[in-house]
C-alpha positions in Angstrom: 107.9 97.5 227.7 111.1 96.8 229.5 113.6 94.5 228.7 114.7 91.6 231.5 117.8 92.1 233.1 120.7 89.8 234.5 121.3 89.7 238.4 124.2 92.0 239.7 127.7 90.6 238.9 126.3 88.3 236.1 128.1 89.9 232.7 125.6 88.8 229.3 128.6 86.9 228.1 129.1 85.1 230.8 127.8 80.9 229.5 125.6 80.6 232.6 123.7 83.8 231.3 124.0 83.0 227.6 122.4 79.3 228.7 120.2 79.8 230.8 118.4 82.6 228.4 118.7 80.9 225.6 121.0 83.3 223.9 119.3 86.4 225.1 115.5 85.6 224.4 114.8 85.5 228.0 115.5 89.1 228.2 113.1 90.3 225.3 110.1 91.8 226.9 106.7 90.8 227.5 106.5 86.9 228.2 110.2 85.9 228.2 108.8 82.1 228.6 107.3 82.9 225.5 109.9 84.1 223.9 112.2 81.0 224.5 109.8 78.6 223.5 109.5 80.8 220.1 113.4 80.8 219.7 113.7 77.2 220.2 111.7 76.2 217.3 114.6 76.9 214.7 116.8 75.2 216.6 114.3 72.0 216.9 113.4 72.2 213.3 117.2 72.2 212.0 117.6 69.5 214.9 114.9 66.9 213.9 115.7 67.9 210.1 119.2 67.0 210.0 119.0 63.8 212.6 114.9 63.2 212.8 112.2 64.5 215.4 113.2 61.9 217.8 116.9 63.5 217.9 115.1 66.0 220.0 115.0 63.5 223.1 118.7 64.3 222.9 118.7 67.6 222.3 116.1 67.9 225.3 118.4 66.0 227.7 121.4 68.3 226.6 119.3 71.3 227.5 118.2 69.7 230.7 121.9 69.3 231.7 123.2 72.5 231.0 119.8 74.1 232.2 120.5 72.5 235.7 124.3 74.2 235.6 123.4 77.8 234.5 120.6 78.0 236.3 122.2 77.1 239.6 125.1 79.5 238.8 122.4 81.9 237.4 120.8 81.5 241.1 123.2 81.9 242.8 123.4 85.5 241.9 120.0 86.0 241.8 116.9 87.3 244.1 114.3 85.3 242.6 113.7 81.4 243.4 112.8 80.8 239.2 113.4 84.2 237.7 111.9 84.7 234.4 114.6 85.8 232.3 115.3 82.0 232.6 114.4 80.1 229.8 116.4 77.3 228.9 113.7 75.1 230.8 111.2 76.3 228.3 114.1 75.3 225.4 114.5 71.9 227.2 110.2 71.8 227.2 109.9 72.8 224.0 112.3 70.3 222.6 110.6 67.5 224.0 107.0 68.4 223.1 108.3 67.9 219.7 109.8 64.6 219.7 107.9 62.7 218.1 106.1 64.6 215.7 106.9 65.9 211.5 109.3 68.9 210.9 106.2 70.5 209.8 104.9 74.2 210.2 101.5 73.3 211.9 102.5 70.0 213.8 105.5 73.1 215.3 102.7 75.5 215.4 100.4 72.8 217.4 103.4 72.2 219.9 104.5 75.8 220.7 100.8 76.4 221.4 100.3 73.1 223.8 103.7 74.0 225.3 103.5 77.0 226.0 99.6 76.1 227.6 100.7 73.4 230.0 103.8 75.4 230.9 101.7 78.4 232.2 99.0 76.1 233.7 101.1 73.7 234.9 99.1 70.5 235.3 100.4 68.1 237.9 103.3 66.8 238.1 104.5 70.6 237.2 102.8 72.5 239.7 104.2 69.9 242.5 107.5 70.5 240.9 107.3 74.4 240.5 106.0 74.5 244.6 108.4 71.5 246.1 111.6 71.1 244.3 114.8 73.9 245.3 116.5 75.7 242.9 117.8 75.2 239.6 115.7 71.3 239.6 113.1 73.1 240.6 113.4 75.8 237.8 114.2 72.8 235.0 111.7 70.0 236.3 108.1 71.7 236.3 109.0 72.1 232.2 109.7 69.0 231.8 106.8 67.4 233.2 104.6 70.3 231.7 106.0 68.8 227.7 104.6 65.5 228.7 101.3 66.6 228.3 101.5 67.9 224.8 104.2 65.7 223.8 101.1 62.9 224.2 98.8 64.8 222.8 100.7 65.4 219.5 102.0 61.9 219.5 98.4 60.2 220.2 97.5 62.7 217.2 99.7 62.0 214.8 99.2 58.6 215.5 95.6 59.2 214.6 95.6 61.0 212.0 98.4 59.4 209.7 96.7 55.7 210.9 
């Protein structure tokens, strides 16, 4: 397995790199989409614990925001039109599929899994996203539409099961 690497002229410590992998996790190998989404969870659980789950809206906005500036500084020195080793779209993502449910090991568990499902599949409006929009909205959007669907899903069952 082989780690990811930055673009040319990109250092590690530069922000746009440190953002838009979410602190390195985008550069582990394997599935660095995966990886994000994994490394988001702590963030989301001390998030929703210290403020409550729906705090996460907020913290999912924030990483939308700077997602959209490093990843257009980020593409600008890259190759790639969405390059892997970007994952603060999956942060943003994963943030929002757990809005509104419990700081709870399986309800986190239930929303990496759904997440991290939708993001690869990439039901509509994500797949329009992924194919039509440029750049860094393009790299940020197709997440953000792919956490609707689990974000409902969790919501309609907690909802459900907690009456």
């Amino acid at each position: 397995m082989t780690f990811g690497r930055l673009p040319p002229g990109l250092s590690f410590w530069h922000p746009a790199a440190l953002i838009s992998t979410w602190g390195g996790s985008g550069l582990l190998p394997g599935a660095p989409g995966t990886w994000g989404s994994l490394f988001t969870l702590p963030a989301a659980w001390l998030i929703a614990t210290n403020f409550g789950s729906d705090s996460l809206l907020i913290a999912a906005a924030i990483a939308l925001v700077a997602g959209l500036w490093s990843s257009t500084r980020y593409l600008q020195t890259s190759r790639s039109k969405d390059p892997g080793t970007i994952v603060i779209d999956e942060t943003a993502g994963q943030f929002l599929a757990l809005a509104f449910v419990p700081v709870n090991f399986w309800w986190y568990a239930a929303g990496f899994i759904l997440f991290r499902v939708a993001d690869i599949l990439k039901p509509w409006p994500a797949s329009w996203a992924d194919r039509s929009l440029p750049g860094a909205l393009g790299v940020m959007t197709d997440d953000i539409f792919a956490a609707l669907y689990p974000m409902a899903i969790l919501c309609a069952a907690h909802t459900f099961l907690t009456g």
